[in-house]
C-alpha positions as CSV (number, residue, x, y, z in Angstrom):
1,X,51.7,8.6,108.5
2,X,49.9,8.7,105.3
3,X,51.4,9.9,101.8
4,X,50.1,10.6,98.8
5,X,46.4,10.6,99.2
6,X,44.0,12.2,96.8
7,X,43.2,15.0,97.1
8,X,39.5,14.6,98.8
9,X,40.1,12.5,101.2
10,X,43.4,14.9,102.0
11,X,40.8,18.2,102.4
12,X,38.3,15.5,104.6
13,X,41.3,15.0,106.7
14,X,42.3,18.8,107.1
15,X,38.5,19.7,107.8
16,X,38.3,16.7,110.6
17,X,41.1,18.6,112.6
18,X,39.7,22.5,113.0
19,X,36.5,24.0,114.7
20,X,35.8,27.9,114.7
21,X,37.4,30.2,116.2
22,X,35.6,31.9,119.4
23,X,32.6,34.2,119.1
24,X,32.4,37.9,119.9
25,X,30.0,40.8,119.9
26,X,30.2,43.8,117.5
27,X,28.8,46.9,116.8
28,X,26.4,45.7,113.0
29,X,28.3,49.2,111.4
30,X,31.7,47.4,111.9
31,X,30.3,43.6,111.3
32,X,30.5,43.9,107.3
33,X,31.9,41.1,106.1
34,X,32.4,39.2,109.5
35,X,30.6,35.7,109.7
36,X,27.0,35.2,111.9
37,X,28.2,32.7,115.1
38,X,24.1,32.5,115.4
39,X,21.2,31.6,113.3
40,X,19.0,35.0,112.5
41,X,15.5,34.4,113.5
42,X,12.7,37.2,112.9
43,X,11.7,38.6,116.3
44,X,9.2,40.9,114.4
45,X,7.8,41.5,111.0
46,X,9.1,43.5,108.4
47,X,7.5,46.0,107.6
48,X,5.7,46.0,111.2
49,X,2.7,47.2,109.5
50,X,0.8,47.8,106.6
51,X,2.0,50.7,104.4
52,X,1.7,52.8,101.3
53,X,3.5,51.7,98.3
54,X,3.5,55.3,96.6
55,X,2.9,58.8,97.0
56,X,-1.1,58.8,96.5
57,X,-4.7,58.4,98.3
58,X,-5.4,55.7,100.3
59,X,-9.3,55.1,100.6
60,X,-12.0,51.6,100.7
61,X,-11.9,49.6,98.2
62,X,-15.0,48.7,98.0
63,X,-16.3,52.6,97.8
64,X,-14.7,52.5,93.3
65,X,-16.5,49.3,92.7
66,X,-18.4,50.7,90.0
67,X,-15.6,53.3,89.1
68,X,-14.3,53.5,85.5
69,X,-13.1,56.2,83.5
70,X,-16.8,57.3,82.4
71,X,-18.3,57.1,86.1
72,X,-15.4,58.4,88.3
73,X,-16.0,58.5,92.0
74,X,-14.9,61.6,94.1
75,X,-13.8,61.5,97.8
76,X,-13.0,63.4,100.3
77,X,-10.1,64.0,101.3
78,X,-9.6,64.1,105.3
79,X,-5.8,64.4,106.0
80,X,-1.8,64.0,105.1
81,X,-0.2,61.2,106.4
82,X,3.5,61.2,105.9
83,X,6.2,58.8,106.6
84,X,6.7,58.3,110.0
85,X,3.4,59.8,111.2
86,X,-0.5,58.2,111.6
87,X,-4.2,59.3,110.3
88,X,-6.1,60.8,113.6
89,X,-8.8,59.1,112.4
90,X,-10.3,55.9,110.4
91,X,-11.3,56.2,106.4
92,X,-14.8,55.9,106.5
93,X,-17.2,55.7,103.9
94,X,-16.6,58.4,100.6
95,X,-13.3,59.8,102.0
96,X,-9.6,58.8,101.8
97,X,-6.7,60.5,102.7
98,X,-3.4,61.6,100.9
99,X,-0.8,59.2,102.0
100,X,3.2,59.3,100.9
101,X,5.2,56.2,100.4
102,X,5.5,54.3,103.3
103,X,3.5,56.0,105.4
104,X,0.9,53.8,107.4
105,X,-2.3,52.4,106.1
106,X,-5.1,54.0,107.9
107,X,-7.7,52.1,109.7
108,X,-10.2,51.5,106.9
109,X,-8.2,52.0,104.2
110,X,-7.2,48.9,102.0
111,X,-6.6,50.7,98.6
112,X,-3.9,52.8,97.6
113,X,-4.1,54.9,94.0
114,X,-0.8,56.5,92.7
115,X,-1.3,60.7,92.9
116,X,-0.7,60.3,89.0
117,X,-3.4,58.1,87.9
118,X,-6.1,60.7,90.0
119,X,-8.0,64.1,89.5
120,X,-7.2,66.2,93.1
121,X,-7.5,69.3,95.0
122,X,-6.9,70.2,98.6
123,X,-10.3,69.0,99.4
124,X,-10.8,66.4,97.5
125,X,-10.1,63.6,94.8
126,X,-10.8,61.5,92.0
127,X,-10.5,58.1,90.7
128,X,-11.3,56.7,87.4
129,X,-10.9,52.8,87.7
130,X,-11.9,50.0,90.4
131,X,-9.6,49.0,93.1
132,X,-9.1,45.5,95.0
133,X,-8.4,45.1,98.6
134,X,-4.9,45.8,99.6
135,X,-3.9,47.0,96.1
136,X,-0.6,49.3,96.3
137,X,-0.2,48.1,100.2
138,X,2.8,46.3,101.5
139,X,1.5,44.4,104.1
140,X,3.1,43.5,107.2
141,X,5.4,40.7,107.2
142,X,5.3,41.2,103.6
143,X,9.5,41.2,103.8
144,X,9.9,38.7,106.5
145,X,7.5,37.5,109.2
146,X,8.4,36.7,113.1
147,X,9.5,33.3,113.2
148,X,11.4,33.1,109.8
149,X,15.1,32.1,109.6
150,X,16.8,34.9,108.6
151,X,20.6,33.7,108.1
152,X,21.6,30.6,109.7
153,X,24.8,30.5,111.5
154,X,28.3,30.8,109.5
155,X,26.8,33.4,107.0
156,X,28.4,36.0,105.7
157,X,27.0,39.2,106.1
158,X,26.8,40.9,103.2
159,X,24.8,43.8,102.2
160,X,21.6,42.1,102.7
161,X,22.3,40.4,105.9
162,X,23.3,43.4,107.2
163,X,19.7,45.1,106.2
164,X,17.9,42.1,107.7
165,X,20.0,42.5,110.9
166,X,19.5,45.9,111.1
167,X,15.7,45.5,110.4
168,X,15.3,43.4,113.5
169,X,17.2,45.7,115.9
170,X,20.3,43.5,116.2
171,X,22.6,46.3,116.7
172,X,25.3,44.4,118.4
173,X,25.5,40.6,116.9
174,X,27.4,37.8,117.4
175,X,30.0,36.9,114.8
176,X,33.0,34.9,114.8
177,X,36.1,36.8,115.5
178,X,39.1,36.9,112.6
179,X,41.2,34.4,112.9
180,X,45.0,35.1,112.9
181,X,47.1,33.2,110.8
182,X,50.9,32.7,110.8
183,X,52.9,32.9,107.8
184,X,56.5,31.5,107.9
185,X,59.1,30.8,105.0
186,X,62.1,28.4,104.8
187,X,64.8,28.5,102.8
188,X,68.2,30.1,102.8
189,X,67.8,32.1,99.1
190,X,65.1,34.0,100.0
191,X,64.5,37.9,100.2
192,X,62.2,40.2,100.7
193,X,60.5,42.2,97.7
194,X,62.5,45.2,98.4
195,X,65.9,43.9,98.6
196,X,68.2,43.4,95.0
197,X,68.7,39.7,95.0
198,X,72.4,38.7,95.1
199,X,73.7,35.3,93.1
200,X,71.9,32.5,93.5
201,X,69.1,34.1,95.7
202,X,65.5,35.0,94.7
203,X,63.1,37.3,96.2
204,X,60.2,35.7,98.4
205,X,57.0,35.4,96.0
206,X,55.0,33.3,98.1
207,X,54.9,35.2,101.5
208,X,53.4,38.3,99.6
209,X,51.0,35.9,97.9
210,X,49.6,34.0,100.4
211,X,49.5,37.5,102.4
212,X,47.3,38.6,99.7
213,X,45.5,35.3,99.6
214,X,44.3,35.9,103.5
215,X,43.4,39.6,103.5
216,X,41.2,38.7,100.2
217,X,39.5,35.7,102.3
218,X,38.6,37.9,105.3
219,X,41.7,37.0,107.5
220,X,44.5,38.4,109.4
221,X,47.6,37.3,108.9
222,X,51.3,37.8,110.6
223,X,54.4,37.1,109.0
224,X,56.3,35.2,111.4
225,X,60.1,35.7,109.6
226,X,62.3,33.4,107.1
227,X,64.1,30.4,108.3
228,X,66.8,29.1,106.8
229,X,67.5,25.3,105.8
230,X,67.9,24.4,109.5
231,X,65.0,22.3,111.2
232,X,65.5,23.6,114.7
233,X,65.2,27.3,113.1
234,X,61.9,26.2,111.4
235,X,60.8,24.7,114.6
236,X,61.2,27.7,116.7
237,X,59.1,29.8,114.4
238,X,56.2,27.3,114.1
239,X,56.6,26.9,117.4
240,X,56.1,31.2,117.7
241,X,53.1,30.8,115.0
242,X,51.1,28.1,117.1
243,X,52.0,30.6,120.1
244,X,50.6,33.5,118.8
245,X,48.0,32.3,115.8
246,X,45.1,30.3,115.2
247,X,46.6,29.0,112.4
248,X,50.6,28.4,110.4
249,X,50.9,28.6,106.8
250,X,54.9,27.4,105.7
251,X,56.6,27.2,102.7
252,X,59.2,25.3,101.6
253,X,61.1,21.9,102.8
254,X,58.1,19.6,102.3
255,X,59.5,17.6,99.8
256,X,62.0,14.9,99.7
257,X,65.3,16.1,99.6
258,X,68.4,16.7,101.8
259,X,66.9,20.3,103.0
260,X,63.6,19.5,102.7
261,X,63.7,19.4,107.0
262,X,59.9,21.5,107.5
263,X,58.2,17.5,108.0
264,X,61.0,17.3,110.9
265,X,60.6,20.7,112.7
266,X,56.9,19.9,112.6
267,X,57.7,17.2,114.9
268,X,60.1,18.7,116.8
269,X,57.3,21.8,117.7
270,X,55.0,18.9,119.1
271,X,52.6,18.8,116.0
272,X,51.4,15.6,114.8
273,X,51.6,14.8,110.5
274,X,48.6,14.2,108.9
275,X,50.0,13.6,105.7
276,X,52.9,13.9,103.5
277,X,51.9,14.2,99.2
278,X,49.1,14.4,97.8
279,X,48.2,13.3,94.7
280,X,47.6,16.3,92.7
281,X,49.4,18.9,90.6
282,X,50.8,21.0,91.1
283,X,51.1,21.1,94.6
284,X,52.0,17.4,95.4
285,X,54.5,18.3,97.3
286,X,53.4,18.8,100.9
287,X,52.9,18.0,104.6
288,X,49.9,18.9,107.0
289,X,50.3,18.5,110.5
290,X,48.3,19.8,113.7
291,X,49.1,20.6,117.6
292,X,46.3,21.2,120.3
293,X,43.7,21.8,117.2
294,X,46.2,24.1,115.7
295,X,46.5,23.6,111.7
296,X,50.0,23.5,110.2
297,X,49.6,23.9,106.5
298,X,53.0,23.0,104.9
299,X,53.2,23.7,101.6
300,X,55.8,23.8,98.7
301,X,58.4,26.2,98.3
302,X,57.4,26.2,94.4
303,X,54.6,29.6,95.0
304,X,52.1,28.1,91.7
305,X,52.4,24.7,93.3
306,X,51.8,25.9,97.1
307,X,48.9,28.2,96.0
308,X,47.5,25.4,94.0
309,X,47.2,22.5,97.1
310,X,46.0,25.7,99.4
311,X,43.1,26.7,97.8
312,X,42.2,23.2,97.3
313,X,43.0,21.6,100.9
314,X,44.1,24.6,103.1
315,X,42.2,26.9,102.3
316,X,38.5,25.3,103.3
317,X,39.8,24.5,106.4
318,X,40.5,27.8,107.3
319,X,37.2,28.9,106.0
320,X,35.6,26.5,108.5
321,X,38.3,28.0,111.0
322,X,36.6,31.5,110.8
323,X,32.8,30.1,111.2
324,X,31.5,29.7,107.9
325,X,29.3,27.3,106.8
326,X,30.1,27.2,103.4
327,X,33.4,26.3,103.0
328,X,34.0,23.8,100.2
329,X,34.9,25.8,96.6
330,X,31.3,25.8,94.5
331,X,31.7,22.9,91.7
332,X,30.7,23.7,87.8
333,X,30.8,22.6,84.6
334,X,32.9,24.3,82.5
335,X,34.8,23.7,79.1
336,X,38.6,24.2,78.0
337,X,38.7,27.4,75.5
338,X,42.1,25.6,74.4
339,X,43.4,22.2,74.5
340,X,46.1,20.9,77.3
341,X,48.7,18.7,75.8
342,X,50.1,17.0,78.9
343,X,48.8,13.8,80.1
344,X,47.5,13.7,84.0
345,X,48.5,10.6,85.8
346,X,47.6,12.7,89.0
347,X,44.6,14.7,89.3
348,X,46.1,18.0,87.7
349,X,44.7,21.5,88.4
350,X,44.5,24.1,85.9
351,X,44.9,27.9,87.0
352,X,42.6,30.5,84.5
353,X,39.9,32.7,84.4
354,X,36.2,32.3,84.0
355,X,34.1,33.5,81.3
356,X,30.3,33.0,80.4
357,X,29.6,32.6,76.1
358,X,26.3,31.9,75.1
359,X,25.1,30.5,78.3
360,X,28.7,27.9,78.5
361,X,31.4,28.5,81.2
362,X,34.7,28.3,79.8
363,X,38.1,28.7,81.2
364,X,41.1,30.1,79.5
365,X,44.5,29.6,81.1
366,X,48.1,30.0,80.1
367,X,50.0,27.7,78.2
368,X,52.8,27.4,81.1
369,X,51.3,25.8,84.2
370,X,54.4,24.8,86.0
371,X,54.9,24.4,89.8
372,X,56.9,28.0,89.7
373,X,54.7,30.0,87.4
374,X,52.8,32.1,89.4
375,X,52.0,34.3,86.5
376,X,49.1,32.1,85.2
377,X,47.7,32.7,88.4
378,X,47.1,36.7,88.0
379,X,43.6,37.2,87.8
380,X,42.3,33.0,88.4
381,X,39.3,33.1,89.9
382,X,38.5,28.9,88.7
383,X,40.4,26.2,88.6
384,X,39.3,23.1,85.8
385,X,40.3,19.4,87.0
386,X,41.8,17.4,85.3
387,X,41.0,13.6,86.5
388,X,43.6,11.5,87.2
389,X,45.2,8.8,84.2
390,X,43.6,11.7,81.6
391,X,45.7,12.0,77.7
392,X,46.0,15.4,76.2
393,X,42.3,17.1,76.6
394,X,41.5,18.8,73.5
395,X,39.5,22.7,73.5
396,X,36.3,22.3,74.3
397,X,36.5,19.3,77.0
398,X,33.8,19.6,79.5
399,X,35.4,19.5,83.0
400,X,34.5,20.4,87.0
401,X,35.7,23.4,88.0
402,X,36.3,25.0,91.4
403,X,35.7,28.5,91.9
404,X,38.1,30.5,93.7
């Protein structure tokens, strides 16, 4: 069994053991959200054909050549075409027609002028300027044309995903169903958030956080209960979790000490360790095991040092888990808005928030970035890494930073 690796090759390690979940179909209005399980091709363009770009006349081109605003050219005007109807007939020589925005081109028409920039009546109208060919058109295929890729596989569809799957008639597509994920807690001083601690006891931060943590990444997740300092106990809810879930997320009893037995009931469930430590803080303090291509994410019972190593190591995983194919954190440069005393002989992670000034990231973070401090992580959205054998880093350091 391996211990202590860094934290890369821990995540590589993590990643190597998961493959998505299955696929399902879904009506698009309720796949918002949800990840593509197949590449989006265009089956057709977009627009399918050539329409107006404004309220105006379309007409020839070629018939304002020698228009300009002392030798305007009058046409006559045939028909309306509206949105979602066609011209009866082609534009032919010294006529147009009055066209509305996005309404079809009519044969013979490749000019469109906006109703503003013209002299009209009923019966006819008047330009004061020369027109190219296909001015004020959209063309067909102008959006997309048949053929292009869309949205490969494990994209999320967002806003525009969802217009280009619409667009395309894919009413029902194919997206990765949401994986379930098991969240269990050891320890016998734990409570729930809306029971009064007694002596010595503390209420259960981390369930509600990691809780949070899922919803906000686009999973479900089921609390599986509290176990206390008892391997067999922990063992019987993994063993419920791996049951039940695609996934188990526990806290607690991954580190070194007499009740530290989560490493053991891992075992005892059937799963096989990947690793124990990693060499990072906070969030050293772990163990990641896996049964019949079931993660088992154990993390620290410290909630600031368990949320730390799961967005850096558990949390891609799971990301690959649901289908997408982007799962690694995005990587920039950013500075420190204040200094950070500590030295780093492990890679340390820094919990803040993001801000742009004058074209510069920057973090800013709280002064107290222990394993138990879970208040410097309200509101992180980017963690700054610190490499490993670092000094104190004065403000204004340029480091990586993960965004979260």
């Amino acid at each position: 069994m391996l211990t202590h690796l860094d934290y890369r090759s821990a995540r590589a390690m993590v990643l190597a053991e998961v493959i998505p979940v299955a696929v399902q179909q879904l009506p698009l209005s309720a796949c918002g959200g949800r990840i593509l399980a197949r590449d989006l091709t265009a089956e057709e363009d977009v627009p399918p054909f050539d329409r107006s770009a404004y309220d105006g006349y379309a007409f020839r081109s070629m018939d304002t050549a020698a228009a300009h605003a002392g030798a305007p050219v009058t046409l006559r005007v045939l028909e309306e075409v509206a949105a979602g109807a066609t011209a009866s007939g082609p534009v032919t020589a010294g006529t147009a027609v009055k066209i509305l925005t996005g309404a079809p081109i009519p044969p013979g028409a490749d000019a469109v002028v906006k109703y503003e920039h013209t002299v009209f009546t009923d019966a006819s109208v008047t330009l004061f300027s020369s027109f190219q060919p296909w001015e004020n058109i959209v063309r067909a295929g102008e959006d997309v044309s048949q053929g292009d890729l869309l949205a490969p596989r494990g994209t999320v569809i967002d806003p525009g995903v969802a217009g280009m799957l619409a667009a395309q008639g894919a009413a029902e597509p194919e997206v990765y169903r949401l994986p379930k994920i098991g969240i269990l807690s050891t320890g016998s001083e734990l409570v729930d958030a809306d029971v009064r601690p007694g002596p010595g006891m503390i209420r259960n931060t981390s369930r509600y956080m990691l809780e949070a943590l899922l919803a906000q990444s686009g999973f479900t997740s089921v609390y599986l209960g509290t176990a206390g300092d008892c391997a067999q106990g922990i063992c019987d809810l993994l063993r419920k979790g791996l049951a039940e879930c695609d996934a188990v997320i526990c806290t607690g009893g991954v580190s070194v000490g007499d009740y530290d037995l989560t490493p053991e009931a891992m075992a005892l469930a059937g799963a096989r360790i990947l690793f124990r430590g990693v060499d990072m803080k906070p969030g050293m303090a772990c163990a990641y095991g896996s049964r019949e291509g079931k993660l088992i994410c154990g993390l620290s019972g410290n909630p600031a040092a368990a949320l730390t190593n799961f967005l850096v190591i558990g949390l891609p995983a799971l990301r690959k888990l649901a289908g997408r194919r982007n799962v690694l954190p995005q990587e920039i440069h950013l500075r420190l808005s204040r200094g950070f005393e500590k030295g780093s002989g492990s890679t340390r992670f820094l919990r803040g928030k993001l801000s742009i000034q004058e074209g510069l990231a920057w973090i800013s973070f709280q002064e107290n970035q222990g394993n138990a401090v879970i208040s410097s992580a309200a509101g992180c959205d980017v963690l700054a890494v610190i490499p490993a054998g670092s000094g104190p880093v004065p403000a204004g350091t340029l480091l990586t930073g993960l965004l979260i």
